[in-house]
N, C-alpha and C positions, 0 to 999 in steps of 0.2 A: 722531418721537415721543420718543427719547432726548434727544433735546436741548431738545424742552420739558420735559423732566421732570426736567432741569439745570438749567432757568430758573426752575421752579417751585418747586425747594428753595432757590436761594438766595434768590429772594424770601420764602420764609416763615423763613427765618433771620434777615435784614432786620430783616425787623417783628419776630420776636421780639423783637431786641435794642431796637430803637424801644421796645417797649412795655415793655420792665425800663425804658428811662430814664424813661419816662411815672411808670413807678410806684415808683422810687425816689426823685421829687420831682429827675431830674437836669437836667432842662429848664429854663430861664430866660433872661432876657431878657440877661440879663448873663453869661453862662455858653457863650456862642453856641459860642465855638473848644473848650472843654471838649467838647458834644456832639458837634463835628465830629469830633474826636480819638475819641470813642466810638465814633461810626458810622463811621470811616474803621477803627478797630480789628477793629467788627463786621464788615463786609465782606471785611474781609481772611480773617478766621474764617472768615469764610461759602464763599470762595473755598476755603480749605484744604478746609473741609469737603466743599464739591463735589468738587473734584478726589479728592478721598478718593472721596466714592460712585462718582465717574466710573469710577474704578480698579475698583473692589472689588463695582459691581454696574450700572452705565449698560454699560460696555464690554463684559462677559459677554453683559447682553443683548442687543446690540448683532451680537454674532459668532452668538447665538444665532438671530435673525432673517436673520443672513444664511445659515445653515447650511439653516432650514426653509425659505428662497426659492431654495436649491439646490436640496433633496429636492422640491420641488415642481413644480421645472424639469427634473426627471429625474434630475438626478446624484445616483444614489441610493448614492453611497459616499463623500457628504459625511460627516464626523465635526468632532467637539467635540473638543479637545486638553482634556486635565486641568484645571478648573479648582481655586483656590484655597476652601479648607473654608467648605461655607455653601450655602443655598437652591441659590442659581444654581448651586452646584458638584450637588446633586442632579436639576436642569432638566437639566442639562447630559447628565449620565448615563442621564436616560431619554431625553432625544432619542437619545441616540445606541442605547441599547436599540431604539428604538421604528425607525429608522433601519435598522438589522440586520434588524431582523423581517420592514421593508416591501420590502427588500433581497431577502430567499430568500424569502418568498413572489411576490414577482414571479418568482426566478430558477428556482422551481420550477413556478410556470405556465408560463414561458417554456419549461421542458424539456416541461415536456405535452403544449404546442402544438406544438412542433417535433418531438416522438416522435407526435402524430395527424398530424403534417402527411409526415412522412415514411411513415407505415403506408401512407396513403391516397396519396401519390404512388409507392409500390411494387406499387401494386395494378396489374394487367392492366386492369382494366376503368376505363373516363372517368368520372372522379365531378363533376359542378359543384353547386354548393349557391347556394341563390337566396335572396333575401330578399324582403317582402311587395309588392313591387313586379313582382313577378318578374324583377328584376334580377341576373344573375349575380354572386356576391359571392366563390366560390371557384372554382378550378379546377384537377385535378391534372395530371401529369406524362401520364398516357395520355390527355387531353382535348384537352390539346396536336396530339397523333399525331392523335386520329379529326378533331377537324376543321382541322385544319390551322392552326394558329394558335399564336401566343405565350398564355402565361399574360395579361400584360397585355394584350394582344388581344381576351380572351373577357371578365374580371374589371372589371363594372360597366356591358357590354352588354346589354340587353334578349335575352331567353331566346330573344324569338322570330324574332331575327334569326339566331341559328345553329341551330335547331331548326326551321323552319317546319313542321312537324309537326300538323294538329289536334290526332288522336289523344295528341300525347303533352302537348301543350298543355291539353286534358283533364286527362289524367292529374294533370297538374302539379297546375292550377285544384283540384282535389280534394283533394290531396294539401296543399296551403296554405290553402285555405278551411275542407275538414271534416275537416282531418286523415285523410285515409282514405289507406290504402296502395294501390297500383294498379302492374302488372305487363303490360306490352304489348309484342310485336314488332313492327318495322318493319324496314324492305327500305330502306338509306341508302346514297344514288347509285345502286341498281339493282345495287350489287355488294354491299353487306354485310349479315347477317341480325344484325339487333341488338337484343336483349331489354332492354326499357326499365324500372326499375325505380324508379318516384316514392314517396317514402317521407316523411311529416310529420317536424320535428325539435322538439321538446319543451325551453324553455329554452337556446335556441341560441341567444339575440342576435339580430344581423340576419339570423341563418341560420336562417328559415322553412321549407326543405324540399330536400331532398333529393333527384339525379337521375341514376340509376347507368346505363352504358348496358355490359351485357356483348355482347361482342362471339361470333354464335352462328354465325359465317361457315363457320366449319372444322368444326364439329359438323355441321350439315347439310350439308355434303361428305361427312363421313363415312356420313352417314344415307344419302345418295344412291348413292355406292359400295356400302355393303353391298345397298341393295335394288337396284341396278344387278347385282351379283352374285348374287344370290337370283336375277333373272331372267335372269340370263345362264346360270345353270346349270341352271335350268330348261327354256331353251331348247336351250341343248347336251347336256342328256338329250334331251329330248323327242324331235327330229328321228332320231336314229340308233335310240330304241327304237322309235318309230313304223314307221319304216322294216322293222326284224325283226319289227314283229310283220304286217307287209303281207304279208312273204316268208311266214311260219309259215301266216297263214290262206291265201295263194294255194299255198299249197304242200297244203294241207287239204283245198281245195277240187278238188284233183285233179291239180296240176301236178307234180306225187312221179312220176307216172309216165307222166310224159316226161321221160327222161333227163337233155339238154339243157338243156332248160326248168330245170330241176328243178336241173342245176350252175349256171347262170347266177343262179337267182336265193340259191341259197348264199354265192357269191363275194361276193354285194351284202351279205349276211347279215354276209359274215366281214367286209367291207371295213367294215361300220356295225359291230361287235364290236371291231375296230381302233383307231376312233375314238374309242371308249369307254374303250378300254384308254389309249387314250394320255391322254386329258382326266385320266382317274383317276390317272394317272402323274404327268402335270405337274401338278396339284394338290397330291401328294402332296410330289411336289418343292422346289413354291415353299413349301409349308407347312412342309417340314422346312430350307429356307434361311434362312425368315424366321428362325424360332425358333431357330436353330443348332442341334437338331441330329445333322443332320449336320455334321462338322467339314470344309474341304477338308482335301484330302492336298497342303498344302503342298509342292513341292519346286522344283528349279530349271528354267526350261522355257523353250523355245526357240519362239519365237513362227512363225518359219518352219514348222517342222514339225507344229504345231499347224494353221496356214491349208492347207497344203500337203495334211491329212489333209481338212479339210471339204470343201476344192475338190474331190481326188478322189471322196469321196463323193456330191458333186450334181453332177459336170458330166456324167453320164449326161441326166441331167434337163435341165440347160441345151441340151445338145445338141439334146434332142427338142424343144425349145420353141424351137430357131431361137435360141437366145441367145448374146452373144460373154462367156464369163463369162473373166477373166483378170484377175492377180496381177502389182502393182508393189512391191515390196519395197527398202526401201533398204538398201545394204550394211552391216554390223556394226550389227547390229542389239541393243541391251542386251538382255540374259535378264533375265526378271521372274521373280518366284517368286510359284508358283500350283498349281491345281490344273488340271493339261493336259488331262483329260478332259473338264471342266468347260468349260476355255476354248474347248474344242474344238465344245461344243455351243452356246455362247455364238455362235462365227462358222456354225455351222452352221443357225442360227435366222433371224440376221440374210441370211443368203444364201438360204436357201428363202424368207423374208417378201420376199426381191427378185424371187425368181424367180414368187412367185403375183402380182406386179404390174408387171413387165416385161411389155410387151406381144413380141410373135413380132419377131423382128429388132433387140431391143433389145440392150441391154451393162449387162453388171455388171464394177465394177471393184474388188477389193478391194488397199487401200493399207495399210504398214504403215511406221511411221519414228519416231524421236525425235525429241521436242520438249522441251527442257529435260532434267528428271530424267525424264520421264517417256516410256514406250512407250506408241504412240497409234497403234492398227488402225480405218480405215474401209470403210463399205459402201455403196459409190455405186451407184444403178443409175437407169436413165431410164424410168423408167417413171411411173403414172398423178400422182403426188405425194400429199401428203395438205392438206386443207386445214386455214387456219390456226385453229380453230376445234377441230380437233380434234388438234393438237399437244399444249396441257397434259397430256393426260390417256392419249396414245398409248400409256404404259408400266403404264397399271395393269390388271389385270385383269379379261377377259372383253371388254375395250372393244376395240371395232372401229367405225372411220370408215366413212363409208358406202358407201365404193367397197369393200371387204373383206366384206362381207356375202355377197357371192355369190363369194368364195375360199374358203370351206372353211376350216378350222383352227377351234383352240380358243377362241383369244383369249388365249392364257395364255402366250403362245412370249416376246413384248418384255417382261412383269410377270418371268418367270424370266431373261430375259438381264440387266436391271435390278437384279433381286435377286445376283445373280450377281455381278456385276461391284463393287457394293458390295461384298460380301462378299470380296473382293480389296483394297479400300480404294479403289477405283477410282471414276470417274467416266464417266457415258452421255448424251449427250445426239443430238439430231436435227435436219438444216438440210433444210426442203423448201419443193417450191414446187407448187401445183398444176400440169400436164402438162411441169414438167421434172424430175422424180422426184424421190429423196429421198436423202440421206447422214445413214447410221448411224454414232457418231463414238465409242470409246471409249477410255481412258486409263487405263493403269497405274502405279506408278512402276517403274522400273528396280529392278535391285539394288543398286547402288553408291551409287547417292546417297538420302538423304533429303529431302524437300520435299514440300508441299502438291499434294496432283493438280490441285486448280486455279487453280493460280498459272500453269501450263500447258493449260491444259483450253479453253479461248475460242480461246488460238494453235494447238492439236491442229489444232480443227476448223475456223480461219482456212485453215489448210495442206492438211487434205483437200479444200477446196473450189478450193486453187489459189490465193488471195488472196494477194497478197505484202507 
């Protein structure tokens, strides 16, 4: 276009000059090299003159055309160098005004988008955003996680290839067609409770609708423990008052006086009061560990003498149950600092919960030894096992598998040893097998060294089982 518009001036310079000789009478027949001398003068004029415009306004706009096929092409930090005083020097300065403008209003959309897009990729919950196709169009960082996939993986797949969902499919259809908002649970793989949350988007672009999935897995765990607890405590009231008030009305009814009678069924009275006393204890217990509290009585403690006092306390009890209860101890053993009363009912839990599930002629073995930085005491014993089914959840309260159901106790003995042993900084865990019994595996650190319990804690319990 600039360079017809170089051709097109010096043509009309041309004819100018032509037409002064026309109308000064300089034309004739005789005269032929005079006019040639004219027109050769004119064009030469004509050239100066171009190259003049060329300079001073073709080549301006010329830079100027290629500065807006920049800005157009993205480079939007193309600029116009100074030009010389004149129109094109004022083009010049509003391109590049207009250029800045288009510059930070891009760069401040750009930070928008990148501050929405990080809000919603810090979010917990999977957000994907679909367009009217119901096409996935975004995807964040925890959508990733629920279904197992790369961002580009989910972003411009059909919704209902990673959702097969009616219900939430529904949802969606609703939620894109009549703009309605709509809130649904689903149960995803059978393992997760996932509150589905389809929501219209109003001026979004290709972003028609919105589809949040909060994740409600651990809330209804919790719901389930608390009313798992509600009913456990219901039941370990109920059974031991029931029991007193049997004793009270057969006592009412006449058995006061028969002596005999009458002690026998006391001692049931007193052993069911017992019970009570103790569940009200250990509750009290675990409820003052969780919360701290009580503080322990931190001091320096000898792990020997700690096991040494538990064993003497139940091997009356092993004895009478035909059980081989015995202590393997490695030698120099680190001192951990703790509270020893504590630690002491810690192994005394763990060794009675063996001794209610050792059957008559069984063995319990309790091991004690370093592993790394850390002191790591086990409770092996051969008895019924637990199944795997009911491992998770062995250390929380009230909970008992179902071979324990007709052993007696609170249910509250592993939830305090658990709590316990944290509260030491320590770590508990458990290796069983159904009919080859079970090892209770716990971990302290030493006093001398610092280090993570369980950098140590997998090898602990590798070594109480014997694994080399």
């Amino acid at each position: 276009m600039l360079a017809s518009l170089r051709f097109q001036i010096t043509i009309a310079l041309l004819l100018l000059v032509l037409a002064l000789v026309f109308a000064l009478g300089v034309y004739d027949s005789n005269s032929f090299w005079s006019v040639f001398i004219v027109i050769a003068i004119a064009a030469i004029a004509a050239a100066a003159f171009g190259f003049m415009v060329t300079i001073s306004i073709v080549r301006p706009l010329s830079r100027l055309t290629t500065a807006m096929r920049n800005v157009a092409a993205g480079d939007l930090a193309e600029r116009l160098a100074p030009l010389p005083v004149g129109e094109v020097t004022e083009s010049a300065s509003t391109f590049n005004r207009m250029a800045q403008s288009i510059q930070d209003l891009v760069a401040a959309a750009s930070q928008e988008r990148n501050r929405l897009v990080a809000a919603i990729n810090s979010s917990t919950d999977a957000v994907l955003a679909v367009d009217s196709e119901s096409h996935i169009t975004f995807a964040n960082v925890a959508a990733e996680r629920l279904f197992v996939r790369t961002q580009n993986g989910l972003v411009g797949q059909p919704f209902v290839w990673i959702i097969p969902n009616d219900e939430v499919l529904q949802a969606l259809k609703l939620s894109r067609d009549d703009g309605r908002r709509t809130t649904l649970i689903i149960e995803h793989h059978s393992q997760q409770s996932l509150q589905v949350i389809a929501t219209p988007i109003v001026a979004g672009g290709d972003w028609v609708a919105l589809v949040v999935f909060h994740d409600l897995t651990e809330i209804r765990r919790t719901e389930q423990i608390r009313r798992d607890f509600v009913a456990n405590v219901s039941h370990e009231l109920r059974t031991p008052l029931a029991s007193i008030k049997s004793v009270i009305e057969t006592l009412q009814e006449g058995a006061l006086e028969e002596k005999e009678i009458a002690r026998d069924f006391l001692r049931r009275a007193e052993g069911e009061v017992d019970r009570l006393v103790q569940l009200v204890e250990e509750l009290l217990e675990l409820s003052r560990i969780e919360s701290g509290e009580v503080p322990l009585v931190k001091k320096p403690v000898n792990i020997e003498a700690v096991i040494t006092a538990a064993v003497d306390r139940l091997k009356p009890q092993a004895e009478r149950q035909a059980i081989d209860l015995s202590v393997d101890l490695a030698s120099n053993l680190p001192p951990i600092t703790g509270d020893a009363e504590r630690l002491e009912r810690v192994v005394i839990n763990l060794v009675h919960n063996a001794l209610k599930f050792t059957p008559t002629g069984g063995a319990i073995r309790i091991k004690a030894f370093a592993a790394g930085n850390s002191l790591t005491v086990s409770v092996e014993d051969t008895g019924a096992g637990i199944d795997p089914s009911d491992l998770p959840r062995i250390f929380e309260r009230f909970y008992k598998a179902d071979r324990s159901r007709g052993g007696g106790g609170t249910g509250l003995g592993l939830a305090v040893v658990k709590h316990t042993i944290e509260a030491h900084g320590g770590e508990i865990g458990v290796q069983s097998q159904l009919g080859a019994g079970s090892t209770f595996t716990f971990s302290i650190l030493s006093r001398h060294k610092k280090s993570l319990p369980s950098d140590h804690f997998f090898f602990s319990i590798l070594h109480s089982l014997n694994v080399p």
